[in-house]
N, C-alpha and C positions, 0 to 999 in steps of 0.2 A: 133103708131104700128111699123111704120119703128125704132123708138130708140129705143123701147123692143127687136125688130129683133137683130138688132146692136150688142146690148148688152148681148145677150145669145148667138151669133156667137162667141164672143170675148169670154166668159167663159166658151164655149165648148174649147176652145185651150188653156186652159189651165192646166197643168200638176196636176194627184190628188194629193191633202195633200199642194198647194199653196194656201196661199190667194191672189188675187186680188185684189185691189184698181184701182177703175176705169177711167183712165185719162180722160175721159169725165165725170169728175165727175156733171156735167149739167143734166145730161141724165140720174144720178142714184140715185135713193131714198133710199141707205144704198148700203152701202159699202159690197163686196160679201167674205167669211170669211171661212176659213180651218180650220180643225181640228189642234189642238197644238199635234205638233210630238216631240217627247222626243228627236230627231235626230236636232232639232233647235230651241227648246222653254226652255230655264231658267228662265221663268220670275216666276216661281211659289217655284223656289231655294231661300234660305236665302242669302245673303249676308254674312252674318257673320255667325259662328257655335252657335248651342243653347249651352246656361252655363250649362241648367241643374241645380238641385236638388243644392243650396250650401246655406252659409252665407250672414248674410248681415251686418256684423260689421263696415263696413269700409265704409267712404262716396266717394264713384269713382271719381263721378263727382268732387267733389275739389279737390281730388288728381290729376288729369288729367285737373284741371283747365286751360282752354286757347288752350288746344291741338284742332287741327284741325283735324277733324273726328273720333270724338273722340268715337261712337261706335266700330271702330273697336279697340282702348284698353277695353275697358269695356269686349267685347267677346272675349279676345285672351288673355291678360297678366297677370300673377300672380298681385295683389295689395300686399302692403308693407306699412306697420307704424311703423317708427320705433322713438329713442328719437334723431339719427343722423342725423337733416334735410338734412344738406350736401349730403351726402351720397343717402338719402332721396328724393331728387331735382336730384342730377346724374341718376339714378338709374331710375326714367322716361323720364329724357331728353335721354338716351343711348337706352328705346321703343321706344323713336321716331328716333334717327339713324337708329335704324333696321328695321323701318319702310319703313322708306326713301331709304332705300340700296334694297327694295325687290323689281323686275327687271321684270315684263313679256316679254320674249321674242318671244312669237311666241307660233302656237302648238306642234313644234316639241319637244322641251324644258321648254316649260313653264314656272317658275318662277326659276327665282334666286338671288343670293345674292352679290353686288356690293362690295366692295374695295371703290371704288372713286364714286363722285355721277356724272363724267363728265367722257368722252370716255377717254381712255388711250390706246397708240398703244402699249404694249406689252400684251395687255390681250388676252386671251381666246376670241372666240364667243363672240359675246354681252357683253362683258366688264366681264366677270368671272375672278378672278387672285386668282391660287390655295391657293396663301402663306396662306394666314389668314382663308379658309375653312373650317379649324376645328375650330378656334375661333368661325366664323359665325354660323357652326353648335350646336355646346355647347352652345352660346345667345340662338337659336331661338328654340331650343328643348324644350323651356318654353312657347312656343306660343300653343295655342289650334289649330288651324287651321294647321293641319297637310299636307297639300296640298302644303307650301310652301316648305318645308324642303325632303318632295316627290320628286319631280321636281331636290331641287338644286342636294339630293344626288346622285339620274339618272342622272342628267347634266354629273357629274362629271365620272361615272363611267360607261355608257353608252350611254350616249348621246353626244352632239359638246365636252362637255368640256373635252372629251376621244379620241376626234377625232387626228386627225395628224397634226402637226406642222414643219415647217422647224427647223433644228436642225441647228438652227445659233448661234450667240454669241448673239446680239437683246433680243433673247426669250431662251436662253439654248442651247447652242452646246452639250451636250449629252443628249438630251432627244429627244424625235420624236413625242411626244403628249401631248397638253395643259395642260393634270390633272398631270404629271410630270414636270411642267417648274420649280417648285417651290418645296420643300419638303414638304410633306402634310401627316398628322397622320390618314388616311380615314377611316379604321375600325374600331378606337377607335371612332371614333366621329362617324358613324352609330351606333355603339353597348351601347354609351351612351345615346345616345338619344332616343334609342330601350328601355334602361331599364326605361325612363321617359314617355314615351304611353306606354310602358307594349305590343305594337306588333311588336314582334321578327319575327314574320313571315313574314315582309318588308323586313326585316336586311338579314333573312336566306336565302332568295331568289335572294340575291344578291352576296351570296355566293362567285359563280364561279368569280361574277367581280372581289371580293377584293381578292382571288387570286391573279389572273393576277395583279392588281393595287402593290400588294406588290412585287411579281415577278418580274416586270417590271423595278425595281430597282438593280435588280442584274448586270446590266453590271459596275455598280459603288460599288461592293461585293467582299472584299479580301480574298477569302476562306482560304489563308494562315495563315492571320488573325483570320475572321471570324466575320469583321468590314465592316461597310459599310462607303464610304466616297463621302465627298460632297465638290461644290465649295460654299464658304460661299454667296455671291452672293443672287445663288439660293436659302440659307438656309433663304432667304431674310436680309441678314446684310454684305452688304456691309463696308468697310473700316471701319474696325475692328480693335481689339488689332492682334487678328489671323493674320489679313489680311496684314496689316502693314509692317508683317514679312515675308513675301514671295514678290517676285518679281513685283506680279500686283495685289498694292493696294487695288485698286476697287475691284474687282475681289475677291480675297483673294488668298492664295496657297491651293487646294485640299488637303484636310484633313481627317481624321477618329474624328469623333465630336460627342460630347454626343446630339447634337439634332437628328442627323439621325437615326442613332443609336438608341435612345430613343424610335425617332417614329413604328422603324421595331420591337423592341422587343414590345411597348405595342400593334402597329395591328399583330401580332405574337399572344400573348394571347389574342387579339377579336377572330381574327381567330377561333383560340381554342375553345374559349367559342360557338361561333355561330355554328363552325362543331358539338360540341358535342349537342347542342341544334336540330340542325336536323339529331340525330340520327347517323353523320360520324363519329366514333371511332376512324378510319384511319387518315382523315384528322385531328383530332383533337389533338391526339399523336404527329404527325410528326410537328404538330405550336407551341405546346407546348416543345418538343426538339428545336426547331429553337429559340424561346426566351430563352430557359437555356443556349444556348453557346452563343446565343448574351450576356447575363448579364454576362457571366463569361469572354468574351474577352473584353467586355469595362470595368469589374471591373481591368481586365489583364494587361491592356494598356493606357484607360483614364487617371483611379484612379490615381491622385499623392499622393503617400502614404507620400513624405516630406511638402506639403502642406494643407494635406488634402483636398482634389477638382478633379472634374471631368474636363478636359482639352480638349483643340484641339491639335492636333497630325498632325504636317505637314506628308503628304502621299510622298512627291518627296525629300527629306531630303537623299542628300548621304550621311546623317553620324549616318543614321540608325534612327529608331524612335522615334522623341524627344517630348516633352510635350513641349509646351510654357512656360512662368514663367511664366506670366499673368494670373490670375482668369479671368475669366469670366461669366456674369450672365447666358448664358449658361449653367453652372455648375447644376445649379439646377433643369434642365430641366428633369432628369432620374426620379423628385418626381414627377413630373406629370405624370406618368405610373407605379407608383409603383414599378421601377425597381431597386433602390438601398438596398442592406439589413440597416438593424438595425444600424450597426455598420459603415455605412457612416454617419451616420448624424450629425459627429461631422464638415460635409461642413458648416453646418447650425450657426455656430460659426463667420462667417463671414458678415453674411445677416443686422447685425444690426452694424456692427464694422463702426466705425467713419473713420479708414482708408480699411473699407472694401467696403459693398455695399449700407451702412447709404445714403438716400437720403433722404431730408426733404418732397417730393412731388412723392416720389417712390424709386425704387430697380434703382441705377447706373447699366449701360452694363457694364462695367468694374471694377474692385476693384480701390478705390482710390489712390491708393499704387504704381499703374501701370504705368511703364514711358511712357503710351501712354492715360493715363486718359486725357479726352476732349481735345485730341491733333486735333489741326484743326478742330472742332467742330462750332466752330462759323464761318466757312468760308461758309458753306451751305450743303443743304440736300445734302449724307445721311452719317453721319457718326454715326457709335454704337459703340463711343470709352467714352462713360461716362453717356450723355442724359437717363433721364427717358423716355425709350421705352416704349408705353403702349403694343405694344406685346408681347413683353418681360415678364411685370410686370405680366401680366393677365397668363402667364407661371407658372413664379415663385408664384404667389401666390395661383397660384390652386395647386402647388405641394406643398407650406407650407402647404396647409387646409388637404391635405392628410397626410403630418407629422404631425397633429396637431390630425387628426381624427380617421385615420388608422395604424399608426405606435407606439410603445410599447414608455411610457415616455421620455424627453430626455432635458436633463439644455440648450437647446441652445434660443429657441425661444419660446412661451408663446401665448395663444388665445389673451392676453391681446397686444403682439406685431402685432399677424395679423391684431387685430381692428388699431389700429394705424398706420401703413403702410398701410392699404386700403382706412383711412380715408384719409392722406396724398395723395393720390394717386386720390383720387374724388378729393382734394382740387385743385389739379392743371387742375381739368378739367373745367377748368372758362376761363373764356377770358370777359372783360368788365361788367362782372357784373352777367355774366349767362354761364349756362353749357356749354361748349363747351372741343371737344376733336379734334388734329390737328394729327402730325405723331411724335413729339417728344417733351419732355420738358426740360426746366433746369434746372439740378439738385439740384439749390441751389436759385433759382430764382423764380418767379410767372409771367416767360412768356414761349410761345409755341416759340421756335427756328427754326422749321420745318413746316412753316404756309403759303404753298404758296396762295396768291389771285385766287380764283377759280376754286380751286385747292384741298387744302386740307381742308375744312369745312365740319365738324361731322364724322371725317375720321375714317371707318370703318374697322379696322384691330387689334382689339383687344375683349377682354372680360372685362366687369366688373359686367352684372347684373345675371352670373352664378354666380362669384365671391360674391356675396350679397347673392342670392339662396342656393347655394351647399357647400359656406364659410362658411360666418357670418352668415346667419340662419339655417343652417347644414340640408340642405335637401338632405338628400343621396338617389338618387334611385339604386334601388335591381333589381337582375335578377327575385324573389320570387315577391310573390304576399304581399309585406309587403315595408315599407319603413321605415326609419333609420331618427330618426330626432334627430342632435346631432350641437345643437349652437355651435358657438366662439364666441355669443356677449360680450361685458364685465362682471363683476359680478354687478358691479353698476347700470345694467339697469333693470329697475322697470318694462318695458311693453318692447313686439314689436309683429306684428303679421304679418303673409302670408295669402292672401284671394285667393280662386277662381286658385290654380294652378292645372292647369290639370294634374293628375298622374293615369295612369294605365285607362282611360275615366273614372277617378273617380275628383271629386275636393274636393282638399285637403287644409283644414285652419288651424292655426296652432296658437294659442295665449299664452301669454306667458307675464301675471299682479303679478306682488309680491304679491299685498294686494287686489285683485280686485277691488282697486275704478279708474280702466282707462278704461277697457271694459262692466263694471258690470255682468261678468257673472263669478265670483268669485275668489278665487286666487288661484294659479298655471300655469303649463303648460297643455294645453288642445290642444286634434287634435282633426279635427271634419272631417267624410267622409261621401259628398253629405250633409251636412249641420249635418248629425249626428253625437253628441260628442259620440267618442270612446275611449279617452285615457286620461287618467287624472296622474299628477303627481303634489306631491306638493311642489317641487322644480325644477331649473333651470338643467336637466338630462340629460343624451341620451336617447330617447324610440325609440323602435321598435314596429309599431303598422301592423296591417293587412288591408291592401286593398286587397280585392276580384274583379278581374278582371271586366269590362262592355261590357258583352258581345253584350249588344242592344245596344251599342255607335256604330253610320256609321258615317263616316269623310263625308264631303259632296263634291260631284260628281264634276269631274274634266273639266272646262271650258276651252272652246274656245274665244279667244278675236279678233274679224276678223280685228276690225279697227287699230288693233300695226302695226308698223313698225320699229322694234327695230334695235339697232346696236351698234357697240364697237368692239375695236381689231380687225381681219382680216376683221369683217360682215361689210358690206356698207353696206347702205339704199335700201333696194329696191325700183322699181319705181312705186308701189303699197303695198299698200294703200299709197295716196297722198291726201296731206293736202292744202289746199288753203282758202282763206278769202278775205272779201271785202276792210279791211283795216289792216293792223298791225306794232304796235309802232317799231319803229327803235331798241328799248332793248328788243324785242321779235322774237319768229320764229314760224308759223303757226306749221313746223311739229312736235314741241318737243313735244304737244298735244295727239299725237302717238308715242312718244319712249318708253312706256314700265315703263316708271319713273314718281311717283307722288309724289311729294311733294310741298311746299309750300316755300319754301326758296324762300330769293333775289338774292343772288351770294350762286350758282348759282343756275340758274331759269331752269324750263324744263315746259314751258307754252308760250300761245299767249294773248295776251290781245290788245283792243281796242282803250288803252291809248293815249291822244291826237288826236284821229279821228273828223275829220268836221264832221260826219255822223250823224244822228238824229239817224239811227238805223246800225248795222254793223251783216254782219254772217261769221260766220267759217264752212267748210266743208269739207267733207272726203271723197274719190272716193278709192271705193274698189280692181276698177280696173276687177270687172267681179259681176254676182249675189251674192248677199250673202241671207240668210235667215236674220231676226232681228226682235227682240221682247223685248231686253232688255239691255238697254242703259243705262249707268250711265254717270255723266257728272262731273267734281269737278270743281267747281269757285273757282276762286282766288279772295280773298278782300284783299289787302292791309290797310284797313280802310283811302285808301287817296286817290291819285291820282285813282285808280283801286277798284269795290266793285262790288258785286255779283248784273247782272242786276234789273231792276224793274221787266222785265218776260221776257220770253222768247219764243220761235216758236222751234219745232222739226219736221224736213222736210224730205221726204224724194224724189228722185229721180222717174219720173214716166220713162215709155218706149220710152214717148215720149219727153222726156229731159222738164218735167215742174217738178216745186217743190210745193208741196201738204203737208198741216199739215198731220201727223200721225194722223187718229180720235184713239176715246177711248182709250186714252193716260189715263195711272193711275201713278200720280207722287205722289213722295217720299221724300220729304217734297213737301207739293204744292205751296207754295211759293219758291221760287230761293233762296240759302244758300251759304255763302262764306266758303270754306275752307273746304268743307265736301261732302260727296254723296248725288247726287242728280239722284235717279231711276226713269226710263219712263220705264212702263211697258205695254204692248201691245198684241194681237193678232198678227202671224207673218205673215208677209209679205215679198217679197221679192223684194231686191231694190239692185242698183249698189252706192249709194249714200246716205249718209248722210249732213243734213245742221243743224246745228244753229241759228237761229238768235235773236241778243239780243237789248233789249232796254237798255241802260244805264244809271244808274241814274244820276240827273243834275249836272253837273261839274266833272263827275268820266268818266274812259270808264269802257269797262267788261274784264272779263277774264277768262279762262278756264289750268288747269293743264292739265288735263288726262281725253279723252274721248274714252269710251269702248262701243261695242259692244258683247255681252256674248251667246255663245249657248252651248248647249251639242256637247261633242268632236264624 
């Protein structure tokens, strides 16, 4: 009678809507249990978003053969069969870069999107770096799970990565906030990615920001002009043909450039488009004037009309304003925004010239002609004075696909030339054997020149699998409730299909058999929406088919991760949550466990593992540093298949009041056996605890290991 006493004393002080687990668990015949409150229970949320209603042409699982966690490709990325395996092979290896690059940082911020998969001190917040943002945004617009690209493009435009920065030389002496350290296209890449979910009503609401984000540019805005000019630098291309030519190299000399430029006139018509979509008239006139005399002063002043080519224009020049002689791959920049007329494109004359921008494995930064073509290049990063940039390419080849798609005929370049250059361009993205993409290549060569050791691996600063999407399988999205599907594959190709891409919350397939014996479901080209064929053609064509909005599609509810403790650029670690463990190998760190980054790489790693412990058994543990609520834990082992494999089982512990560690009861796992390389869910009743534990058995002669351990509630 005195333990019943005890024990109902102790659950009268306790606050409603907790559960309690009772540290004298001796004294209690079940565990005493709270209601699941929506303020701290996800355990009853999907993990990954439903596919919905689609096809089933294609076999997933071996196209994604080998990949680690490999539900979340199956729920999130368009599939692809095409007869290019190359291509084919890149093209999943670069889902899993953008997997790997995607970042939780916290609730403030939530997810984003990496540059480098290791801390960099000139970044943003938690390791954000504006330059490649739009790149990042254009890849992941093709992901179903709209939560990630939520978050980045808030980061950017009202969250840390908007925040204030010292205006030093370090991080930018003319800029005073993160999302400008770098020149960044932000409206065009919201308002594209708005036309691939079909909801505009994200984009419009952010209206006011990309205002200001565009504005914000004006103190580097020559009204005189009516150019905007940048230090190449920051245009991210350092030692340059430009740059070379003015006083400090690195640096460059401040210029009026067709990339800045480019970027204010096409978010000028996002602008446009998004003011007139909610309704502003005003605002939408006045963006639409602002890009006419932008394209009318850089056709005024870039255009070399005895070279044909859009130039850099030194800005400090006392002998008035002169064009460089040098092409540069820049040049091409203005077709990614559809800003040059018709009768530029005879620039396009040069993209395949042997002493132009001919690269066997991509588009040259400079025309080969150039008396600064891979001048110093091989001395080390970063020179764009020849190197196949893949930032660059993934530039120029989205503005070929729109000469190629949207623009009136023209003798310079051929769909037959884009497959070719794209192809070249996946080819060099190898290294030993297998996909791989670093910061630059050799123009004539089949090695990365710019490949620093833990450093640059899977370096995320480009595009290639919109390039595949929006290119070579012509999936054009529309402001309309319809989409444009308009190949550049070759004519020689017999099959290729698109499975399962989210468009408008609809999924969109897309097959495309000469004679129908590759897919059996006849011949021609066919769309099918939510698994319905709607569009049939009996040759390789452009169609414009209709998708009707889904209006009962809900992106799923935005999570709290309590156990992160992210960092990069100005953000330290905090000193909660803290990670600690009973043992950990000398090539490990308990807390990378919590940085926000999961993936599975060797160099570099962001995991603990138990490798070489004396221990028959070892744990890892997490100290939140105050209560948290928790019910839903995910946990990713790391299997090396050698020294390291996912344990025999495991214990999930938590923290009582009185500093003992207690199994979780009625634990509901997700795979119920322990899985290498993948999520593994414990799902619960919540409780509330200051601590999480671990602890793993290890199978004989391996230790264990953990990437990334989360804690999930409603925000």
């Amino acid at each position: 009678m005195k333990g019943q006493s005890l024990v109902t004393s102790i659950f009268r002080r306790i606050p409603p809507g907790i559960r309690f687990v009772c540290p004298v668990a001796a004294m209690c015949s079940a565990a005493l249990f709270c209601n699941r409150s929506a303020a701290q229970d996800s355990a009853s949320e999907p993990v990954y978003p439903e596919i919905g209603p689609t096809t089933h042409f294609l076999d997933h699982d071996a196209l994604i053969a080998g990949f680690a966690e490999s539900g979340w490709y199956k729920a999130n990325i368009p599939f692809i069969d095409i007869p290019d395996k190359e291509i084919q092979e890149v093209y999943y290896y670069r889902w899993r870069t953008a997997h790997e690059a995607q970042k939780y940082t916290g609730a403030k911020n939530g997810w984003i999107t990496t540059e480098f998969l290791g801390p960099i001190s000139y970044a943003a917040p938690y390791g954000g770096i504006s330059a490649a943002a739009g790149h990042h945004i254009a890849e992941a617009r093709w992901i179903r799970d709209t939560r990630y690209l939520d978050d980045y493009i808030n980061y950017w435009l009202v969250g840390d990565g908007s925040g204030p920065k010292p205006a030093e030389d370090s991080v930018n002496k003319n800029t005073t906030d993160w999302a400008h350290e770098y020149s960044f296209w932000a409206a065009t890449a919201v308002l594209d990615r708005a036309k691939v979910t079909g909801d505009f009503s994200f984009a419009t609401k952010l209206l006011p920001q990309l205002i200001k984000f565009y504005d914000t540019w004006s103190p580097q805005y020559n009204p005189q002009l009516g150019l905007y000019w940048q230090t190449p630098v920051w245009d991210a291309m350092e030692l340059s043909a430009s740059s070379y030519q003015s006083p400090d190299p690195y640096h460059g000399g401040d210029g009026y450039r067709p990339t800045i430029n480019a970027y204010q006139f096409g978010d000028a018509q996002a602008i446009s488009t998004l003011a007139g979509l909610s309704g502003n008239r005003s605002i939408s006139l006045q963006f639409t004037i602002r890009a006419e005399r932008l394209n009318q002063a850089q056709d005024r002043y870039l255009w070399d009309p005895n070279t044909n080519f859009y130039k850099h224009v030194m800005r400090d020049n006392n002998a008035g304003l002169i064009r460089i002689v040098d092409r540069e791959e820049i040049g091409f920049v203005p077709w990614m925004f559809h800003m040059p007329d018709p009768s530029r494109s005879s620039a396009w004359s040069q993209f395949l010239d042997p002493q132009g921008f001919y690269g066997e494995f991509g588009p040259t930064t400079v025309e080969r002609r150039s008396a600064w073509f891979m001048f110093d290049a091989a001395t080390g990063c970063c020179h764009w004075d020849g190197p196949m940039w893949p930032y660059a390419a993934g530039q120029t080849l989205t503005g070929m696909a729109n000469l190629l798609i949207d623009y009136p005929p023209q003798p310079y370049v051929t769909k037959n030339d884009f497959y070719n250059v794209l192809s070249g361009y996946a080819f060099a993205q190898q290294k030993n054997g297998q996909p791989y993409v670093a910061e630059a290549h050799d123009p004539d060569n089949p090695v990365w020149i710019y490949d620093s050791f833990n450093h640059s691996e899977d370096y995320n600063h480009s595009t290639f699998n919109d390039l595949v999407l929006s290119g070579l399988l012509g999936i054009r999205p529309q402001l309309t409730d319809t989409v444009i599907v308009h190949p550049l594959v070759p004519d020689s190709w017999d099959y290729f299909a698109i499975e399962n891409l989210p468009y408008h919350g609809r999924n969109l397939t897309v097959l495309w058999d000469k004679d129908g014996s590759h897919y059996h479901q006849g011949a021609g080209l066919k769309i099918y929406i939510d698994g319905q064929l709607t569009s049939v053609r009996d040759r390789l064509q452009p169609v414009q088919a209709q998708v009707l909005p889904n209006h009962g599609a809900h992106p799923l509810p935005r999570l709290v991760n309590d156990a992160v403790n992210a960092f990069g650029g100005p953000t330290q670690p905090a000193e909660f949550p803290r990670a600690s463990a009973s043992y950990t190998s000398p090539y490990d760190d308990a807390q990378r466990v919590i940085d926000g980054e999961n993936f599975y790489l060797d160099i570099p790693n962001t995991r603990w593992t138990s490798y070489l412990s004396p221990n028959p058994t070892d744990w890892w543990s997490v100290d939140f540093g105050q209560l948290r609520p928790v019910s839903d834990v995910r946990i990713y082992f790391y299997n090396d298949n050698g020294g390291v494999k996912p344990p025999v089982s495991y214990q999930l512990q938590y923290l009582t009041a009185t500093g003992e560690w207690l199994d979780i009861p009625n634990q509901v796992r997700d795979p119920v056996a322990p899985a290498g390389n993948d999520l593994n869910r414990i799902t619960f009743d919540p409780i509330q605890t200051r601590a999480l534990r671990v602890v793993v058995t290890p199978r004989p002669g391996s230790g264990a290991g953990i990437t990334e351990f989360q804690s999930w509630r409603f925000q």
